[in-house]
N, C-alpha and C positions, 0 to 999 in steps of 0.2 A: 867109511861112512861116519858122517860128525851124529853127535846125541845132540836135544831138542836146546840145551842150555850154550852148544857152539851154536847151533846154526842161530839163534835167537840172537848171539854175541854178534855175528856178523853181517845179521839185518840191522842192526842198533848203530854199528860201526855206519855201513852204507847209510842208512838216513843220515846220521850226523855229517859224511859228508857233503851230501844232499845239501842239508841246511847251513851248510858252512863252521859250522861248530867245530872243535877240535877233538879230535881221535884220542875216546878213552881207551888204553893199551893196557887197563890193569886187568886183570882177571882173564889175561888170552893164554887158550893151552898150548901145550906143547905141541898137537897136531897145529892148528889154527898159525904156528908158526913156520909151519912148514913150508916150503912153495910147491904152488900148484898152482894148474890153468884154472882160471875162475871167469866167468861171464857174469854179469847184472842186468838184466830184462827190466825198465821199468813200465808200466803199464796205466793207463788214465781212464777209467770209464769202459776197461777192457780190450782197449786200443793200445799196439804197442807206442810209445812214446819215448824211447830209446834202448839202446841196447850194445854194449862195448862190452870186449873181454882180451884176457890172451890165452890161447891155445895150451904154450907152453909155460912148466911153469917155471917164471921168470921173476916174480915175486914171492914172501910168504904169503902163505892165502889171506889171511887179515888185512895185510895189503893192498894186496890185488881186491879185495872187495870193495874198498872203502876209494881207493881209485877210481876203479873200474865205475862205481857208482855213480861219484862226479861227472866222470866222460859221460856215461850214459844220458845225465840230466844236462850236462851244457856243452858237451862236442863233440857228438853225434852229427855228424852233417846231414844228416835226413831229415831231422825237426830243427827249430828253431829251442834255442836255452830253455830249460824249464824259467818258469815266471815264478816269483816266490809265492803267489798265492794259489799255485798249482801244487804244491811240493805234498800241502796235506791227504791229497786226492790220489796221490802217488803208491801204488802200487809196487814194492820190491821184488823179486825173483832170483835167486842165486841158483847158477849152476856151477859145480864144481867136479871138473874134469879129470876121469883118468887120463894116464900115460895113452896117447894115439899109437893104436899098430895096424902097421899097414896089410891092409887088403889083397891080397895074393889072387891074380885072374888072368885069363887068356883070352879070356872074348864078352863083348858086351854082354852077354844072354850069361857068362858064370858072373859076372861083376852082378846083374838085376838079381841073383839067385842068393849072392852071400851077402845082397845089402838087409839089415834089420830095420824095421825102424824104431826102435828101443835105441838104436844108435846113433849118435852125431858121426855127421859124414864132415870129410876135408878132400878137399883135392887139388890138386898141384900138377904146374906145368911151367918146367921156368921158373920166371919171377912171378907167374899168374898161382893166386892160392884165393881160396875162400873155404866158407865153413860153413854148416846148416848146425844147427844144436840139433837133437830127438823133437823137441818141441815144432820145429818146422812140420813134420812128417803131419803135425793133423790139420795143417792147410794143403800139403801138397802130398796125398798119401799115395800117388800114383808115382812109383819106381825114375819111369820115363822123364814125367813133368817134375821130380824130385831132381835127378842130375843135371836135367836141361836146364833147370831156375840156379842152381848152383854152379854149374858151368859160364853161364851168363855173370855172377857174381864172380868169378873169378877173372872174370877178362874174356871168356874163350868162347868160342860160339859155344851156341846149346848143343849141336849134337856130338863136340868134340867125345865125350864121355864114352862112344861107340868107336873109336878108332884104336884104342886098346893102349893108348899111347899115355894114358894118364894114371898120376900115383894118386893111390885114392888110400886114404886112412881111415879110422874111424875109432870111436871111444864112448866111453858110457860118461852120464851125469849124474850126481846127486843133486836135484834138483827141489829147494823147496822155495814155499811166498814168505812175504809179511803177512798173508791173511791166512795163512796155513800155522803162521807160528805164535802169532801175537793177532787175532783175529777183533779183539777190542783194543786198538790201539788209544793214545793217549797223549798227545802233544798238539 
């Protein structure tokens, strides 16, 4: 878990990438150097309007934030690049990921029983993988309609998730906003 003074550092980071500006790196802790899987949700008027991460962690999280953030504003293929006069209206979200452990099940009905939804799900099949964060769960809080819309994001049909043949993962987030940490913002 980061205190209010990282997670602040790595909303600061994320905008500045956002705005193009250059990555202040002084004052970053020793967690904050760590790597880990990080996501960045940006949000417009409570609409999501991009959303990029990596699962694993393959950068230090400062990183991966101030990346991740970018991709979310201009290469996210779902929207079109933030515009610069959107950027103020912009909404941050950091999720930052434990280690994924898999899922241990024998039949669709124990997989519905040990899924949480306090948990980001993953599942894999192949080269087919996709991810839902915990935050999906309060648009699709039905178990069923939860793996079938992730199953679909993964490549596989929706009701692959019932054939007992998929590795399913799952992991927590510390997830906070910009309006959760800096709620008068100032730029």
């Amino acid at each position: 878990m980061l205190n209010k003074s990282e997670k602040k550092k790595l909303i600061d980071l994320a905008r500045s990438s956002i705005m193009g500006f250059d990555i202040d790196t002084s004052e970053i802790s020793d967690k904050l150097k760590k790597p880990s899987g990080v996501f960045v949700t940006l949000t417009k008027n409570g609409l999501l309007r991009g959303c990029v991460g990596y699962i694993e962690p393959t950068l230090p999280m400062y990183k991966a934030a101030a990346e991740c953030a970018y991709k979310a504003a201009y290469c996210d293929f779902r929207f079109p690049p933030v515009q610069k006069d959107e950027i103020k209206s912009l909404n941050i979200e950091i999720s930052i990921l434990s280690k994924p452990k898999r899922l241990v099940y024998n039949s669709s009905n124990k997989l519905l029983q040990k899924l949480n939804a306090s948990l980001g799900v993953i599942v894999k099949k192949g080269p087919c993988q996709a991810t839902f964060l915990p935050q999906v769960w309060e648009d699709l809080p039905n178990k069923k309609v939860f793996l079938s819309n992730l199953c679909l994001k993964a490549g596989l049909a929706p009701n692959f998730w019932e054939c007992g043949d998929l590795e399913v993962l799952t992991y927590a987030v510390d997830k906070f906003s910009e309006n959760e940490i800096s709620p008068t913002r100032n730029f």
